[in-house]
Chimera marker file (.cmm) of the C-alpha trace (Angstrom):
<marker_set name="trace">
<marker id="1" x="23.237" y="5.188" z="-7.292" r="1" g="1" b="0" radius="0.5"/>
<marker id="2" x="23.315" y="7.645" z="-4.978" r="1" g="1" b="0" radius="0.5"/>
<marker id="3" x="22.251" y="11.658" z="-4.956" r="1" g="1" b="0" radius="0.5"/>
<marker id="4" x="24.624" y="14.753" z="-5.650" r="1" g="1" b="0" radius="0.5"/>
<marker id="5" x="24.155" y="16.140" z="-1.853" r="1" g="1" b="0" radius="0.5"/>
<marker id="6" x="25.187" y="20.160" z="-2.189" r="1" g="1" b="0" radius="0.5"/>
<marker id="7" x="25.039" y="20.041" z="1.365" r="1" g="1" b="0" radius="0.5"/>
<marker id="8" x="27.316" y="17.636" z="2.183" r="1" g="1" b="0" radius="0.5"/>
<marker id="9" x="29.452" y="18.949" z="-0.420" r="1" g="1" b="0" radius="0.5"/>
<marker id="10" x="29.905" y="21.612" z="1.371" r="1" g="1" b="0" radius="0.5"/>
<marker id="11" x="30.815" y="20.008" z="4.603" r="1" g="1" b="0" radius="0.5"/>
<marker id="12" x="33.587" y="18.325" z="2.275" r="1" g="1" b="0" radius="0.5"/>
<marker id="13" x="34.605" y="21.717" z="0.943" r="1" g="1" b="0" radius="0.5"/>
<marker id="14" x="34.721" y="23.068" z="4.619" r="1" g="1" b="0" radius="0.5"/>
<marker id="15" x="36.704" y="19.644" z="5.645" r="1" g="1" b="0" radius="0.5"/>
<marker id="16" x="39.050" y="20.557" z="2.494" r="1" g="1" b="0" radius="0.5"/>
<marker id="17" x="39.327" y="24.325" z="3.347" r="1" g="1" b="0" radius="0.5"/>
<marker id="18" x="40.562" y="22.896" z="7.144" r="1" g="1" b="0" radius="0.5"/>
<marker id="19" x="43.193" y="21.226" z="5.455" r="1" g="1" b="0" radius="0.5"/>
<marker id="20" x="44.795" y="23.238" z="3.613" r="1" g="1" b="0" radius="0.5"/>
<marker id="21" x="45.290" y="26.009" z="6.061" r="1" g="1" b="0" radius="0.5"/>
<marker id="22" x="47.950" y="23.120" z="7.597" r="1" g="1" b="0" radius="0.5"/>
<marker id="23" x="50.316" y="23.841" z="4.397" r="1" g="1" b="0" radius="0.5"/>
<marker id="24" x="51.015" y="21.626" z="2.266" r="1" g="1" b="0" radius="0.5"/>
<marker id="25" x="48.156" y="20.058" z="1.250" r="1" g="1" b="0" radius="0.5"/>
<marker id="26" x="47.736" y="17.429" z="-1.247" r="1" g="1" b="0" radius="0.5"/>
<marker id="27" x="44.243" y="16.307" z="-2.457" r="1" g="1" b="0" radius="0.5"/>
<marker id="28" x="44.775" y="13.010" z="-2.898" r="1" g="1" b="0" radius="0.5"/>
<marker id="29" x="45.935" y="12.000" z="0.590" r="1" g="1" b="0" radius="0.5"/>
<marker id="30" x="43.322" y="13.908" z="1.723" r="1" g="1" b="0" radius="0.5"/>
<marker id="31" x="40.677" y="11.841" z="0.231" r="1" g="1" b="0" radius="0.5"/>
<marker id="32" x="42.344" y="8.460" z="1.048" r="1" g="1" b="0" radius="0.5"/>
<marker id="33" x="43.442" y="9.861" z="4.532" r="1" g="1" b="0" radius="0.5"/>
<marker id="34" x="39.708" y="10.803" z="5.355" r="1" g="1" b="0" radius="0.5"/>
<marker id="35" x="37.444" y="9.010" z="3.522" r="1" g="1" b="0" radius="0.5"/>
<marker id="36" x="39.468" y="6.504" z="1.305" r="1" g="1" b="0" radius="0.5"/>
<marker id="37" x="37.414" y="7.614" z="-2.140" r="1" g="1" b="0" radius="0.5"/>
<marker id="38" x="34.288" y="6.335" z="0.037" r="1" g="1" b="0" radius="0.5"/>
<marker id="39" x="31.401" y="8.628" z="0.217" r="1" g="1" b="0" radius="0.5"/>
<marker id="40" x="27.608" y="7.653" z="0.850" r="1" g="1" b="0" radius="0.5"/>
<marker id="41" x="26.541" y="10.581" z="-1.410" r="1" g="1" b="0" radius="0.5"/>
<marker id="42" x="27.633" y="11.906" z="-4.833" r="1" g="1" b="0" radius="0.5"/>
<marker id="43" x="30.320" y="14.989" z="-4.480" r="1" g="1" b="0" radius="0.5"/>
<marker id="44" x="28.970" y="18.135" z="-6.435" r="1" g="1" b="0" radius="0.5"/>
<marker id="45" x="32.932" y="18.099" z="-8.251" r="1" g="1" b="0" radius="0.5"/>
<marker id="46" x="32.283" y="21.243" z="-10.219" r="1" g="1" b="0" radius="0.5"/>
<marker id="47" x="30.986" y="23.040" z="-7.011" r="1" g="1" b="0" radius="0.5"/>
<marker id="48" x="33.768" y="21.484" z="-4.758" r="1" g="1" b="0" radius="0.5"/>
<marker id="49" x="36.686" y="22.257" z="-6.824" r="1" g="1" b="0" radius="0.5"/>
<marker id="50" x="35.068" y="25.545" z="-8.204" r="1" g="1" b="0" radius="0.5"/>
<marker id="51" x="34.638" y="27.143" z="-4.899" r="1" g="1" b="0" radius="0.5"/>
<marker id="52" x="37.633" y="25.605" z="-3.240" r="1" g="1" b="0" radius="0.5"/>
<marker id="53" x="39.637" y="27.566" z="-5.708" r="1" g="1" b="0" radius="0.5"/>
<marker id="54" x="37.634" y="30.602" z="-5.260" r="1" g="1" b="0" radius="0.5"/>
<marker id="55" x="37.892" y="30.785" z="-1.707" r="1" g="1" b="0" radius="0.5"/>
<marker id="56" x="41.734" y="30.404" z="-1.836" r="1" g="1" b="0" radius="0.5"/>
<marker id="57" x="41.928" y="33.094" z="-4.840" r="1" g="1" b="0" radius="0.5"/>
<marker id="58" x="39.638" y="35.714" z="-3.178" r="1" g="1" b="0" radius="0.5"/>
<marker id="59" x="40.959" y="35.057" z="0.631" r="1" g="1" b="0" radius="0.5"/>
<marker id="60" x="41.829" y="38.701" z="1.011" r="1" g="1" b="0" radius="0.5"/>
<marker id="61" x="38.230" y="40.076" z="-0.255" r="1" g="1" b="0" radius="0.5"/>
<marker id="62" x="36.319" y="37.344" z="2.472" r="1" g="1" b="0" radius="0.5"/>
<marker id="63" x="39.103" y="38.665" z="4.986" r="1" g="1" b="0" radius="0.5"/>
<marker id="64" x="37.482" y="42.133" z="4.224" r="1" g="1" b="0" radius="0.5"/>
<marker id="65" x="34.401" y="41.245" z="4.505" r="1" g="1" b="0" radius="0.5"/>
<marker id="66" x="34.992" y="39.795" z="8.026" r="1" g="1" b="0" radius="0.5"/>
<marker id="67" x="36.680" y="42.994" z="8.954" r="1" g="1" b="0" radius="0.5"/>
<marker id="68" x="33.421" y="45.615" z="7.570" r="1" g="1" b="0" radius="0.5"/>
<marker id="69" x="30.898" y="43.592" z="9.198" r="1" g="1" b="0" radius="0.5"/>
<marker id="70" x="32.845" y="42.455" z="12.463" r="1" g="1" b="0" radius="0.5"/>
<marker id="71" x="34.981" y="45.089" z="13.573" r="1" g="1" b="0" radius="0.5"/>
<marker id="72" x="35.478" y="43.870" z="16.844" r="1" g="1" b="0" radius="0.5"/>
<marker id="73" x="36.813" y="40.461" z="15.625" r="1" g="1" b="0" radius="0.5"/>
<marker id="74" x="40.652" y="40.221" z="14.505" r="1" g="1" b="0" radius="0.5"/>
<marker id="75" x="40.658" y="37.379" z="11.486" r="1" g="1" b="0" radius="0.5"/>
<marker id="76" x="43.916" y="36.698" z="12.106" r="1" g="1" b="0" radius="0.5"/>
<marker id="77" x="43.068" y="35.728" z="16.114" r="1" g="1" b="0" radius="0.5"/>
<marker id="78" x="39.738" y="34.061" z="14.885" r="1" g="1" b="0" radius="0.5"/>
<marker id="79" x="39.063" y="30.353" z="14.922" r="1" g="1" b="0" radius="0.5"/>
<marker id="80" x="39.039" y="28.652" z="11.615" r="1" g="1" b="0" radius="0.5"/>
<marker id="81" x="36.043" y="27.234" z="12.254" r="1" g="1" b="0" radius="0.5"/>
<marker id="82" x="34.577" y="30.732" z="12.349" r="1" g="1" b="0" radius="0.5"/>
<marker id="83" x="35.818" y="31.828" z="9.475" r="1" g="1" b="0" radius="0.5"/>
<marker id="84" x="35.048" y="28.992" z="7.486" r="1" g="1" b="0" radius="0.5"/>
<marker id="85" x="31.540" y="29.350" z="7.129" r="1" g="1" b="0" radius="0.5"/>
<marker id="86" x="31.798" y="33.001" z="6.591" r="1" g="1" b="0" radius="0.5"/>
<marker id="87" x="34.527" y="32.241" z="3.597" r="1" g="1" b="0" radius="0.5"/>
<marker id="88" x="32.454" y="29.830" z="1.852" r="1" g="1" b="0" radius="0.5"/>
<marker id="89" x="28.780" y="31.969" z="2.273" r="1" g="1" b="0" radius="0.5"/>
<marker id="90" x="30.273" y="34.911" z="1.444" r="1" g="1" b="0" radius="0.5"/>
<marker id="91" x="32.152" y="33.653" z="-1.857" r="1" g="1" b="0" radius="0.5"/>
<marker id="92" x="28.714" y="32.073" z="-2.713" r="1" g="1" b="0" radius="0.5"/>
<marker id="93" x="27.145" y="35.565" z="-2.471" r="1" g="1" b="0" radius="0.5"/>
<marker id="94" x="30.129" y="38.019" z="-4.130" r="1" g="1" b="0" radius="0.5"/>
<marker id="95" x="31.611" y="35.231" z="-6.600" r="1" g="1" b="0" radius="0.5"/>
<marker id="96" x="30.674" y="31.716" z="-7.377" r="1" g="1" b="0" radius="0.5"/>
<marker id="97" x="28.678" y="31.789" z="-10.867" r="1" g="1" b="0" radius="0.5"/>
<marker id="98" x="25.807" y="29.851" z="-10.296" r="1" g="1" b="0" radius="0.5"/>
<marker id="99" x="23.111" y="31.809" z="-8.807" r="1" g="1" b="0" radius="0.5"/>
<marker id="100" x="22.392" y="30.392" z="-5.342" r="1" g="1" b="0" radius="0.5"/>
<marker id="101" x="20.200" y="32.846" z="-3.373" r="1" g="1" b="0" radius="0.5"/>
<marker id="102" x="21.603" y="34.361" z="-0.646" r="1" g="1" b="0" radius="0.5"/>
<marker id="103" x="19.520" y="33.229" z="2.366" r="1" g="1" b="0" radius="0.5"/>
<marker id="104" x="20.591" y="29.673" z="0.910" r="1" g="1" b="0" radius="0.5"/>
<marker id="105" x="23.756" y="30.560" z="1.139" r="1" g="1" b="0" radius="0.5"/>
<marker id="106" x="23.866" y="32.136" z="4.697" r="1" g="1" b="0" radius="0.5"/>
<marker id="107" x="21.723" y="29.467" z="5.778" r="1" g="1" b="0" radius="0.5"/>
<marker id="108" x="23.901" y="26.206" z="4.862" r="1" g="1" b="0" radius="0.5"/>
<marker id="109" x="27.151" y="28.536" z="6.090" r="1" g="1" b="0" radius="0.5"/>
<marker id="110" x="25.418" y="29.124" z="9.423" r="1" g="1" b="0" radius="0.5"/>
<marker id="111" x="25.179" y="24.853" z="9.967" r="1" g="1" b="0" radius="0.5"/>
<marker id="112" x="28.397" y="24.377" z="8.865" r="1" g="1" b="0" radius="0.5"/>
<marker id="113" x="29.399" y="27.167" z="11.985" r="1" g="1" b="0" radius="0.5"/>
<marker id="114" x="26.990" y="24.667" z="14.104" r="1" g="1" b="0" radius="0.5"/>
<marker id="115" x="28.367" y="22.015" z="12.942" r="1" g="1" b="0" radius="0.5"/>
<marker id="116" x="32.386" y="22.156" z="13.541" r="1" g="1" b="0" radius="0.5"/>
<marker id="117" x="31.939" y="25.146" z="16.007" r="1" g="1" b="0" radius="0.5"/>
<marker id="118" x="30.211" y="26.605" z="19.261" r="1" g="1" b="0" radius="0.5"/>
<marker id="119" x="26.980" y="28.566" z="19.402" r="1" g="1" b="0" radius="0.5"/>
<marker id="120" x="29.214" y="31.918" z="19.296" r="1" g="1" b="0" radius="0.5"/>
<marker id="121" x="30.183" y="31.143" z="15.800" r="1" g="1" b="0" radius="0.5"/>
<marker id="122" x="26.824" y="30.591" z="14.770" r="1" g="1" b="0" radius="0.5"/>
<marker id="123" x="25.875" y="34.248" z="15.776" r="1" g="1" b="0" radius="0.5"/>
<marker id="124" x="29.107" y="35.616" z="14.297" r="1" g="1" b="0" radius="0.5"/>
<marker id="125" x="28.305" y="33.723" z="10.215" r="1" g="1" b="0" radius="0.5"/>
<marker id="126" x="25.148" y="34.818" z="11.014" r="1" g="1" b="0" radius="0.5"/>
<marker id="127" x="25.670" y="38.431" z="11.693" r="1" g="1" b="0" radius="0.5"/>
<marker id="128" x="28.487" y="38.920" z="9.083" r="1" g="1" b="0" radius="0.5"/>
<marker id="129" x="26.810" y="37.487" z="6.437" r="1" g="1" b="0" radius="0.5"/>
<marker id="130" x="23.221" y="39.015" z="6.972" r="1" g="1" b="0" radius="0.5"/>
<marker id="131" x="25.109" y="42.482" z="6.910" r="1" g="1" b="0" radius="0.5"/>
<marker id="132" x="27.332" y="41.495" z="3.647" r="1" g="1" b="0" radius="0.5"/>
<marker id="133" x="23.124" y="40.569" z="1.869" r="1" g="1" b="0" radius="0.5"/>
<marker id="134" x="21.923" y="44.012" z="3.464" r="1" g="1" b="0" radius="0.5"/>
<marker id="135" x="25.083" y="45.658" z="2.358" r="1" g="1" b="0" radius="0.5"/>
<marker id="136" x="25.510" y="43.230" z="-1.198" r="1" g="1" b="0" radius="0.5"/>
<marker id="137" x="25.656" y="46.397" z="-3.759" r="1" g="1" b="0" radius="0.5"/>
<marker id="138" x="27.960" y="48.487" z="-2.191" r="1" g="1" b="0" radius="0.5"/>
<marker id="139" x="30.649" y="45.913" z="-1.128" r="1" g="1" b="0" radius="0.5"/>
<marker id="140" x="30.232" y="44.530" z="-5.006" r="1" g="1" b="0" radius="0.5"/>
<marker id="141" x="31.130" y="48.523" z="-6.171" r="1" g="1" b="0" radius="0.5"/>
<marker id="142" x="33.756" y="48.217" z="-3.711" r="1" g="1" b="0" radius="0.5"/>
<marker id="143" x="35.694" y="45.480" z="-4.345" r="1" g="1" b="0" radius="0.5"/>
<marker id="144" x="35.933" y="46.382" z="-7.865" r="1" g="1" b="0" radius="0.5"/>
<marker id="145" x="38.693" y="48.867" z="-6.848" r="1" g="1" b="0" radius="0.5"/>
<marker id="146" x="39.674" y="46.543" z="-3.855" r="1" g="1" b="0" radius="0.5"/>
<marker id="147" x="43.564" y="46.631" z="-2.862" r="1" g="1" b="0" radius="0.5"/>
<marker id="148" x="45.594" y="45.341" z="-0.224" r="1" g="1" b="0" radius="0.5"/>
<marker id="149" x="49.793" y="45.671" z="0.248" r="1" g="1" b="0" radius="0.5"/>
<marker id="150" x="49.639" y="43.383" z="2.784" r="1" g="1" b="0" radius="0.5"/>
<marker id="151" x="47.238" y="40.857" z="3.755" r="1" g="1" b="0" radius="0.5"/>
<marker id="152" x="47.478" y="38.078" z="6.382" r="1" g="1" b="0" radius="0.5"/>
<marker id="153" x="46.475" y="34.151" z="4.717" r="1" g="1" b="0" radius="0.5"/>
<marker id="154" x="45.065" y="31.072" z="6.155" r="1" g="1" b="0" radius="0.5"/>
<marker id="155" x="46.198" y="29.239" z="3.007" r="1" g="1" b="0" radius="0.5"/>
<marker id="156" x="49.319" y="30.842" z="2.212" r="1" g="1" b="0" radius="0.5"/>
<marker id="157" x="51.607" y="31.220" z="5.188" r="1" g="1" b="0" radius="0.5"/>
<marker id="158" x="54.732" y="29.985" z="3.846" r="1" g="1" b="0" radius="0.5"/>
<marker id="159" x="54.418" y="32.792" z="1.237" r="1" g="1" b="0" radius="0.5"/>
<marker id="160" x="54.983" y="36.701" z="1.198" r="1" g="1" b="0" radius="0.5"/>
<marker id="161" x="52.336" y="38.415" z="0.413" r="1" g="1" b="0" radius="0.5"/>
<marker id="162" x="52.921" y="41.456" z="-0.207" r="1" g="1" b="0" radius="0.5"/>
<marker id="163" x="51.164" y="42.202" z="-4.027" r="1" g="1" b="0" radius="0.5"/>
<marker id="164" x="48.087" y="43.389" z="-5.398" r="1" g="1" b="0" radius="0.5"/>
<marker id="165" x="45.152" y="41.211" z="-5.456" r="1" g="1" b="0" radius="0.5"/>
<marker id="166" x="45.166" y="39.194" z="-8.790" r="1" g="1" b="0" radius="0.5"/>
<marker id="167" x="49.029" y="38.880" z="-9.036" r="1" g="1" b="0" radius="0.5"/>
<marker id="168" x="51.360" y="36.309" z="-7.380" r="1" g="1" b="0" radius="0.5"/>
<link id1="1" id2="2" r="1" g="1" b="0" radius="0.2"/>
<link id1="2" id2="3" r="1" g="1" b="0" radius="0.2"/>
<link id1="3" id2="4" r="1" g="1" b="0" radius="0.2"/>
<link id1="4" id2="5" r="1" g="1" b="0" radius="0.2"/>
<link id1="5" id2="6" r="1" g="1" b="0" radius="0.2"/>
<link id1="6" id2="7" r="1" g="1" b="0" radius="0.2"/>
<link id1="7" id2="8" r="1" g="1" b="0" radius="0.2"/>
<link id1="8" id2="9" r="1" g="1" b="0" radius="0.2"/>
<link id1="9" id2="10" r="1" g="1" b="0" radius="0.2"/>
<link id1="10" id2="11" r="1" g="1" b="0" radius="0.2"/>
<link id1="11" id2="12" r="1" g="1" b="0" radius="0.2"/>
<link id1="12" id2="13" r="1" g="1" b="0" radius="0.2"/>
<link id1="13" id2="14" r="1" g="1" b="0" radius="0.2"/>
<link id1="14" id2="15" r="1" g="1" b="0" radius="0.2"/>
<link id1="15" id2="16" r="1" g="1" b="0" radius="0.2"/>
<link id1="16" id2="17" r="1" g="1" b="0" radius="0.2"/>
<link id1="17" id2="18" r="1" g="1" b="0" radius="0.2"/>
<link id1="18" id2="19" r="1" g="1" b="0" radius="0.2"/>
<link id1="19" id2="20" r="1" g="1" b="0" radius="0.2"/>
<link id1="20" id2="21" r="1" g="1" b="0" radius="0.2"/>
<link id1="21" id2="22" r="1" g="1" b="0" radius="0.2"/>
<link id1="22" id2="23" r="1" g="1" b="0" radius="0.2"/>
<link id1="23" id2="24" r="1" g="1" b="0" radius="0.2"/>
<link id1="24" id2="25" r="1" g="1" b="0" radius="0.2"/>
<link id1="25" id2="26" r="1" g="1" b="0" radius="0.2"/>
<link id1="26" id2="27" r="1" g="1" b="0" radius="0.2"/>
<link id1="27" id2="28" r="1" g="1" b="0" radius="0.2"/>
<link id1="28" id2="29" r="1" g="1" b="0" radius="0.2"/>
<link id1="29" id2="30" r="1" g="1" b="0" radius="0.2"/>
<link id1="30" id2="31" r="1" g="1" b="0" radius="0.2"/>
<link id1="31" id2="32" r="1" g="1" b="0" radius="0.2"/>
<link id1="32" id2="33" r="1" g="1" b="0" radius="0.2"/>
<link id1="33" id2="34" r="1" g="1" b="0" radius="0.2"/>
<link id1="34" id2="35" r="1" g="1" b="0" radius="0.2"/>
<link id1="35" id2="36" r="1" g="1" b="0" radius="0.2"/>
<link id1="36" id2="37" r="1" g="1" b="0" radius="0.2"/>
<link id1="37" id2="38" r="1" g="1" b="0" radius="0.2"/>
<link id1="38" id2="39" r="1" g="1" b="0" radius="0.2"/>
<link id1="39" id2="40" r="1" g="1" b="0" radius="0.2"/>
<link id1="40" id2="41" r="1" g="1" b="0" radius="0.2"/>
<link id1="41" id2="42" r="1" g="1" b="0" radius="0.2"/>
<link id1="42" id2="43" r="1" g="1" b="0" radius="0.2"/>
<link id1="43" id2="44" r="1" g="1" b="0" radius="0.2"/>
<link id1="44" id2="45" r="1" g="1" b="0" radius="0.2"/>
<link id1="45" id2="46" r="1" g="1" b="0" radius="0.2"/>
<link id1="46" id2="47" r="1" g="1" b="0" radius="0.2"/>
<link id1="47" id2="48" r="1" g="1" b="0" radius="0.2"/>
<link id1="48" id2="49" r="1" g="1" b="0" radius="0.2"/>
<link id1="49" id2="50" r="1" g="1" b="0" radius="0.2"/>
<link id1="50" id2="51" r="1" g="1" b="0" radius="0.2"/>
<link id1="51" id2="52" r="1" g="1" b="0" radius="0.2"/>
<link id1="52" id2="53" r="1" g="1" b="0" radius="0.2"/>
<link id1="53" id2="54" r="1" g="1" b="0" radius="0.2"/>
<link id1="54" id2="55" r="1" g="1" b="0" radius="0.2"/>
<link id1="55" id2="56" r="1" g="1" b="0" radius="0.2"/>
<link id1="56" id2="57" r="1" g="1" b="0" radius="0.2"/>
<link id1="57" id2="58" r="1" g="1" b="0" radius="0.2"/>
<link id1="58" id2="59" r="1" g="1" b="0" radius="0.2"/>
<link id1="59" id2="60" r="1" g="1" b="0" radius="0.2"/>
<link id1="60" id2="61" r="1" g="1" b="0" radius="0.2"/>
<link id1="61" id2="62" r="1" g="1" b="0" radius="0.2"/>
<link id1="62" id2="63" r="1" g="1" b="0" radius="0.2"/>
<link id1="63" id2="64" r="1" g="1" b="0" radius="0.2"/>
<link id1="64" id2="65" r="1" g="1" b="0" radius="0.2"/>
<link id1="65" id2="66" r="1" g="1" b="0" radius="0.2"/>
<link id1="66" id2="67" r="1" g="1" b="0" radius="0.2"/>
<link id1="67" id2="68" r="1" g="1" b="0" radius="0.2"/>
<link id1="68" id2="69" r="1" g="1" b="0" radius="0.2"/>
<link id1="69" id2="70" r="1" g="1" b="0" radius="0.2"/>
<link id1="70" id2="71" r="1" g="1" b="0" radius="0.2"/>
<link id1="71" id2="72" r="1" g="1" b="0" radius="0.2"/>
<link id1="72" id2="73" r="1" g="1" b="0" radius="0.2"/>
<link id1="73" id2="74" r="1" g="1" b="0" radius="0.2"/>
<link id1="74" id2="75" r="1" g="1" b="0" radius="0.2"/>
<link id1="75" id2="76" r="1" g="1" b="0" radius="0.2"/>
<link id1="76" id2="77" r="1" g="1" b="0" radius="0.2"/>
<link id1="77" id2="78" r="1" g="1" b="0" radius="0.2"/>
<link id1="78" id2="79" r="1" g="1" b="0" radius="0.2"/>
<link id1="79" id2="80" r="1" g="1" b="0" radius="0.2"/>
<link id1="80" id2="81" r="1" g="1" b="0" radius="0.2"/>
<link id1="81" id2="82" r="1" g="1" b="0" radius="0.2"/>
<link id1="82" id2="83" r="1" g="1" b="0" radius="0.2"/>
<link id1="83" id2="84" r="1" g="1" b="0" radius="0.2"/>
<link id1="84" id2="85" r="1" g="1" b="0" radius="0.2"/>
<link id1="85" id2="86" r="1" g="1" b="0" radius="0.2"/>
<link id1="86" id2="87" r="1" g="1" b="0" radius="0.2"/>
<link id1="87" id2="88" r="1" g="1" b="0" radius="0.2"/>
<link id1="88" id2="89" r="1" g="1" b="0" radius="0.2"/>
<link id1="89" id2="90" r="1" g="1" b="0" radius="0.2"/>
<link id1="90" id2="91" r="1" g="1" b="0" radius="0.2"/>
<link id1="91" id2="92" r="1" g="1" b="0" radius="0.2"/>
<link id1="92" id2="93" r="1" g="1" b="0" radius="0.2"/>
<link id1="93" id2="94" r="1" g="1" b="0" radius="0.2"/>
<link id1="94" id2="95" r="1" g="1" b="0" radius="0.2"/>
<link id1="95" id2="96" r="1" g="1" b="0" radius="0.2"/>
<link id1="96" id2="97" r="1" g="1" b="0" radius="0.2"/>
<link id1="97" id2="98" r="1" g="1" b="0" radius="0.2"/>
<link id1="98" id2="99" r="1" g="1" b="0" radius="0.2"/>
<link id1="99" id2="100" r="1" g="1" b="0" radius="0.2"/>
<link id1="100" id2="101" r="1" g="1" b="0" radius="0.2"/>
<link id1="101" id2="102" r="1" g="1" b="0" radius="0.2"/>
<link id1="102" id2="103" r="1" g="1" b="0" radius="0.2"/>
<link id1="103" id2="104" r="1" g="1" b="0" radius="0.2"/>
<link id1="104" id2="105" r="1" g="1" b="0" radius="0.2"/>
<link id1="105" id2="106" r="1" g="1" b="0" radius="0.2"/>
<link id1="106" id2="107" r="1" g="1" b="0" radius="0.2"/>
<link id1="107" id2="108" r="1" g="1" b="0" radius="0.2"/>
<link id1="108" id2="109" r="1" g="1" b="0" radius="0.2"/>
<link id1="109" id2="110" r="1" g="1" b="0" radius="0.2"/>
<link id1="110" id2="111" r="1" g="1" b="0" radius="0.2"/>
<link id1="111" id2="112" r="1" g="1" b="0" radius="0.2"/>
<link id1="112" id2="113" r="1" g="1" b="0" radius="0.2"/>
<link id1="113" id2="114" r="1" g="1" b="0" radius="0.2"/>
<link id1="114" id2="115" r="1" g="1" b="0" radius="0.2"/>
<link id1="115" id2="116" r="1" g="1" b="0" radius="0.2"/>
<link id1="116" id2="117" r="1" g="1" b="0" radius="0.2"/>
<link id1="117" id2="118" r="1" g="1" b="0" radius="0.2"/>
<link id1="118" id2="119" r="1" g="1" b="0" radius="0.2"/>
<link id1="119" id2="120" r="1" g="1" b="0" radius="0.2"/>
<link id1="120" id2="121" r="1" g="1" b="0" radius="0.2"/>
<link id1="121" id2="122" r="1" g="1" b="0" radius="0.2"/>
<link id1="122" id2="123" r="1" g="1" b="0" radius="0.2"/>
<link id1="123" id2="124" r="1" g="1" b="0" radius="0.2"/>
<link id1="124" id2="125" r="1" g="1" b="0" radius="0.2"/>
<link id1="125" id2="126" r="1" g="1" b="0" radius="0.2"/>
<link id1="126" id2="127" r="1" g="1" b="0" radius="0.2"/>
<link id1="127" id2="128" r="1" g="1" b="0" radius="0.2"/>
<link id1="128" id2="129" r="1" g="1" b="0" radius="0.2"/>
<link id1="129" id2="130" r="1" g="1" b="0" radius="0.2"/>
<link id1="130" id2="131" r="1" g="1" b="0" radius="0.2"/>
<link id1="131" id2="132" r="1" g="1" b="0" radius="0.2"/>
<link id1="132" id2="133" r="1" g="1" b="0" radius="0.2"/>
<link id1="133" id2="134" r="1" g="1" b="0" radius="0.2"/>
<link id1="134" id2="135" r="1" g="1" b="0" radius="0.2"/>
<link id1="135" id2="136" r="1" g="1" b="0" radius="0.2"/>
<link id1="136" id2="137" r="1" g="1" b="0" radius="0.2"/>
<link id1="137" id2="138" r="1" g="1" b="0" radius="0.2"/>
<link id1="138" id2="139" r="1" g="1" b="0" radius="0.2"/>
<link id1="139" id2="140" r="1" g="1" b="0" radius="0.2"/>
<link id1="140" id2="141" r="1" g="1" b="0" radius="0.2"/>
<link id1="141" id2="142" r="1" g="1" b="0" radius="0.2"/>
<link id1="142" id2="143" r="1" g="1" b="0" radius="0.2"/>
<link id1="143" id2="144" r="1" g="1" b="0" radius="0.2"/>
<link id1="144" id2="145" r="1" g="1" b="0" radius="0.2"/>
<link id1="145" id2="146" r="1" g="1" b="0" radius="0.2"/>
<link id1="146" id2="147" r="1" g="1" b="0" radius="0.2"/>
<link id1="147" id2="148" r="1" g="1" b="0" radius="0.2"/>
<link id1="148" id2="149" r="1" g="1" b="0" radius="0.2"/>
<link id1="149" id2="150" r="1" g="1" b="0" radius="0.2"/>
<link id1="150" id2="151" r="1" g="1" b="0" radius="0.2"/>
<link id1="151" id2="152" r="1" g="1" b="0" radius="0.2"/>
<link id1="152" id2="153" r="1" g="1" b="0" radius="0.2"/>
<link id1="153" id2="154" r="1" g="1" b="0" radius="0.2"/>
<link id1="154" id2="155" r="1" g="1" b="0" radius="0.2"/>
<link id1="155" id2="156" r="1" g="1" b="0" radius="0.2"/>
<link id1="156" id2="157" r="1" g="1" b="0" radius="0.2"/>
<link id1="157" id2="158" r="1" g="1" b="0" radius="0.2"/>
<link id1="158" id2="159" r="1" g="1" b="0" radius="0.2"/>
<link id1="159" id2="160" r="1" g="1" b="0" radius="0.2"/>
<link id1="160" id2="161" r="1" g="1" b="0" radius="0.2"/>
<link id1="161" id2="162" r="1" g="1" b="0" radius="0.2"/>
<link id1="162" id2="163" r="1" g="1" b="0" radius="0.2"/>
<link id1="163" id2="164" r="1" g="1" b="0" radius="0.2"/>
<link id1="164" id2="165" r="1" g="1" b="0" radius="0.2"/>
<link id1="165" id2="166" r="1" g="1" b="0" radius="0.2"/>
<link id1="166" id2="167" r="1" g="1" b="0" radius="0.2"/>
<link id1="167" id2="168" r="1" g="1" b="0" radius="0.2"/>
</marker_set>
């Protein structure tokens, strides 16, 4: 039998995330596309499908947090594999219930960036998520009130959207 591997869960979830930004994405020709049900480790379901929907729900607060911490990067003109990383390490840190320390978190996000990216995206997760830890309390307190008109979406480009967070 073999091990529930977080890590390589999370390759799977970045794999997934890749996907999806495509359009329509369907999970089950994913799996037999990729992998055919196969895997050499034990997926961490709860954790995959927990913070693949999280990421997709909260795209517009990780968007945000790309924009505070790296103003000189446009997220729309960014590589997915930069933003990636950032997505899933950052929704670790602001959302996902399980308490997973931070430096964990930035950590496994900055070898995913290594991973299915250059060494620039390294630097960039890095950076961005070292300032969202440093900065944790006050971007909490700020997304509480957190509204956008318009926001651009990896996930959702077929769709207008043009309504507060937490509506459709």
């Amino acid at each position: 039998m073999s091990q529930v591997s977080r890590k390589k869960t999370r390759q799977l979830l970045f794999q997934k995330l890749f996907a999806t930004s495509f359009g329509d994405y369907d999970d089950q020709t994913f799996q037999s596309s990729f992998f055919d049900g196969v895997f050499t480790f034990e997926v961490d379901e709860a954790y995959l499908s927990g913070m693949y929907d999280l990421v997709i729900e909260k795209e517009p607060y990780l968007i945000e947090v790309i924009r505070r911490f790296a103003p000189k990067f446009d997220p729309e003109n960014m590589s997915l594999t930069y933003i990636l990383p950032v997505f899933i390490g950052a929704s670790e840190m602001l959302f996902y219930p399980e308490e997973i320390p931070a430096k964990v978190s930035i950590n496994e996000a900055i070898e995913l960036a290594k991973k299915y990216s250059d060494d620039s995206a390294k630097k960039i997760v890095n950076g961005v998520l070292n300032k969202l830890y440093e900065n944790f309390e006050t971007v909490k307190k700020d997304f509480e009130t957190f509204e956008t008109k318009e926001w651009f979406s990896y996930f959702h480009k077929n769709k207008a959207l043009a309504s507060p967070l937490g509506t459709k």
